[in-house]
Structures are given as structure tokens and as C-alpha cells.
N, C-alpha and C positions, 0 to 999 in steps of 0.2 A: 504494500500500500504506500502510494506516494505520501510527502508530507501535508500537501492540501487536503487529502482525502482524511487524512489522520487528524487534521484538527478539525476539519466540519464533523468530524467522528466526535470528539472530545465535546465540540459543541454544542452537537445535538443531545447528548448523554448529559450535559450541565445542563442545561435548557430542562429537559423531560424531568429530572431530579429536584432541581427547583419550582418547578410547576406542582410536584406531588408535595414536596414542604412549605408553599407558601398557602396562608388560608385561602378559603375559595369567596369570592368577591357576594356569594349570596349569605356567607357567616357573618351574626352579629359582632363588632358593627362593621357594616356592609362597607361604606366608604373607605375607612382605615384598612380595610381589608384591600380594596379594588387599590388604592395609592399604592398600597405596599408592592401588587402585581404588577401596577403599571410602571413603578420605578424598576424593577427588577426584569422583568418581561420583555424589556425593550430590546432592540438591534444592536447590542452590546456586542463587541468583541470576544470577549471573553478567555483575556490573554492568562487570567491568572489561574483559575480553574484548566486551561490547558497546560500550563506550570507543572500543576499539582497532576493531572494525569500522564503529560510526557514522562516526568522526572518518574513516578510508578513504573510508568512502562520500563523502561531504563532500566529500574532495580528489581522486574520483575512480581512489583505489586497486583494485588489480585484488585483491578477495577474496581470491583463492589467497597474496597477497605478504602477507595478513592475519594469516592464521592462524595462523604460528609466534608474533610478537608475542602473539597473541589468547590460546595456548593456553599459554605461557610466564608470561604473568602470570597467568593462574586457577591455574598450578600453583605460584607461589608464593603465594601468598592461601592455599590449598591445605595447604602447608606449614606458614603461620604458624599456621592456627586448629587444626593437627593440637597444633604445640609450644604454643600461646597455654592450651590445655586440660590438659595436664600438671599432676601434681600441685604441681612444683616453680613454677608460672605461677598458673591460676587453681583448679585442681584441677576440669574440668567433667565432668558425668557424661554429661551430654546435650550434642547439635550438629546439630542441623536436624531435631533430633524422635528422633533415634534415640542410642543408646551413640556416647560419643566414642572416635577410632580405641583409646585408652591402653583405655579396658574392652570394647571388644570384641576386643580383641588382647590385649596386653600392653603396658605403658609403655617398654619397650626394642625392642620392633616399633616403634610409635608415634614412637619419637625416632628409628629405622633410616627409616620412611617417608617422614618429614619429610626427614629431609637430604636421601634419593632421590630425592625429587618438586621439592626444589631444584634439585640438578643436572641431572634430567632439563629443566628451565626452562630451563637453560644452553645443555645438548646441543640442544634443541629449532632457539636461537636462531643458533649454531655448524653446524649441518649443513640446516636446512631447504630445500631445492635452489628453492623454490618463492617464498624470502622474495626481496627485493631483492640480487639479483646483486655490487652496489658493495661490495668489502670495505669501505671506509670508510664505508662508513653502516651496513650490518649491524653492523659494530663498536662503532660509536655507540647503537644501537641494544641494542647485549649491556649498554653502559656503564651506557646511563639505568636499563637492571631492575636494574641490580647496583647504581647509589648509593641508588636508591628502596627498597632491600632491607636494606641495611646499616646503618652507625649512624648515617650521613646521611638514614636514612629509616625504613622499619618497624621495623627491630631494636633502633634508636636509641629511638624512640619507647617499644617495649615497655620499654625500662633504666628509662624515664625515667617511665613508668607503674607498673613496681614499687618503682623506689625512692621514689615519693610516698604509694604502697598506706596508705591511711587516714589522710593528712594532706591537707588543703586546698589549694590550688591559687590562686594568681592566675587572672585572664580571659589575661593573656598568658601562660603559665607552662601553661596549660591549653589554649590555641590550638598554642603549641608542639608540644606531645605529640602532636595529633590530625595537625598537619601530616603531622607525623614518621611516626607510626603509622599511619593513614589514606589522607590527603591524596596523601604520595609515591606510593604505587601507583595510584592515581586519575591523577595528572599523567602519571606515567609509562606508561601506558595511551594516552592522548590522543598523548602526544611520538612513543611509538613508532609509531604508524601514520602520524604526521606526518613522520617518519626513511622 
């Protein structure tokens, strides 16, 4: 199998996975339910859940022990570009061609979906029956998306992106942020399927 073929693979497998873990838009309440699919559901790339199934394939990993990993960090990716779009952040109108979750919803659905679709990343990686058995490595495993998410990582990065908002930047000062911001959930993608 070619590599295009291999990741429309991986895509379609993240995609199907997170459609079965996210609630279904007729569960109360209906709206915080529909925001949360619609931020997550969209034409996303889905570079980092391919991360986390290449790096498997690589070592061997059985797909099914994939997927929580896989589908826990697209839903925080997920999360961030829902709050990343806020007015209080970048204020976006648009996010992969369409209304961002805050104007097709509202900005308090918007910051409700985000946290949800955090947590669910948690619960994902907490109950999955199918990820790796070891509580000590599933643990490790909760550990890495939660430092690569916080201020040691995305969240950290995004402080560190607004508080420079229209001033100049060193090359290191500016490697930093992208680490922070970027990078962490990249690593932490790879790590986890390697856990």
C-alpha cells in the first residue's frame, strides 16, 4: 500500500472512531452535543492521529490498542482551534472553509464544547478496554497528552503567543512558542503509540 493510501487509511479509521465516541447531536443537551461534532467532524487533516497510527505500524502495534491514543489527541487539537478562534484569542470567522464552532453556535456553546471535547480526550484514554491493558503505561500515556496540552505544551505556547500579539520575536523566543504550541502534540502523538 502506497503512503496516500495508508493515510486516507488512518483517516478514515480516526474519523469512524471518533464519530462512535463523540455524543450523538439528538442526546441531551442536543446543541453542546451537535458543536462538539461539528468542531471535531470537520475536513480536518488529521496529521496527528496519523502520528499515532504510523508510529504503531512501525513498532508493530495492534490498530485497535491505537485508537484511543489516535482519537484523544485529534480531540484535543479539536478543542484548541475551537478556543484558538474565540473572540477573546484570534476572533476567526472561518475554520476549514466553513463558520467557526463560536458563529455557528454561540461563543458560550463554543467554550462549553471545547472543554467537553477535552475531557472526552481524557475519558477516551481512562476507559478505552481496547488500548494497552498495563495500568502503568496507559497512565503514562494519559501523562504525555496532558503535559503536551498544558502550559508545558499547547496552552503554554498559546500564553506565550498572545502575550507577544504584534511584537517581534527572537528565532529562539519564536522556536519556543511553536514547540510549545505545535510541536508538543506532534511528539506527543508519536510517544503515545510508542507507550
Amino acid at each position: 500500500m502506497n503512503l496516500p493510501e495508508r493515510l486516507d487509511r488512518c483517516r478514515a479509521r480516526v474519523e469512524e472512531r471518533l464519530a462512535a465516541w463523540l455524543p450523538e447531536p439528538t442526546e441531551s443537551p442536543k446543541r453542546l452535543h451537535a458543536a462538539m461534532r461539528y468542531a471535531t467532524l470537520s475536513a480536518g487533516k488529521r496529521v496527528r492521529p496519523m502520528l499515532v497510527y504510523l508510529t504503531g505500524e512501525a513498532l508493530d502495534v495492534v490498530p485497535d490498542r491505537l485508537d484511543g491514543p489516535a482519537c484523544a489527541v485529534e480531540l484535543i487539537h479539536a478543542y484548541s482551534l475551537v478556543h484558538d478562534d474565540l473572540p477573546a484569542m484570534d476572533d476567526d470567522d472561518l475554520r476549514r472553509g466553513r463558520p467557526t464552532c463560536h458563529r455557528e453556535f454561540d461563543e458560550a456553546t463554543a467554550i462549553l464544547a471545547g472543554d467537553a471535547l477535552q475531557v472526552l480526550a481524557f475519558r477516551i484514554l481512562s476507559e478505552d478496554e481496547s488500548m494497552v491493558p498495563d495500568p502503568a503505561k496507559r497512565l503514562r500515556i494519559i501523562q504525555l497528552l496532558a503535559k503536551a496540552s498544558g502550559t508545558g505544551g499547547m496552552a503554554g505556547g498559546q500564553a506565550i503567543d498572545l502575550a507577544v500579539e504584534g511584537r517581534a520575536l527572537d528565532v529562539s523566543s519564536l522556536e519556543r512558542m511553536h514547540h510549545l504550541k505545535t510541536g508538543a502534540l506532534i511528539q506527543a502523538s508519536v510517544l503515545m503509540a510508542a507507550w
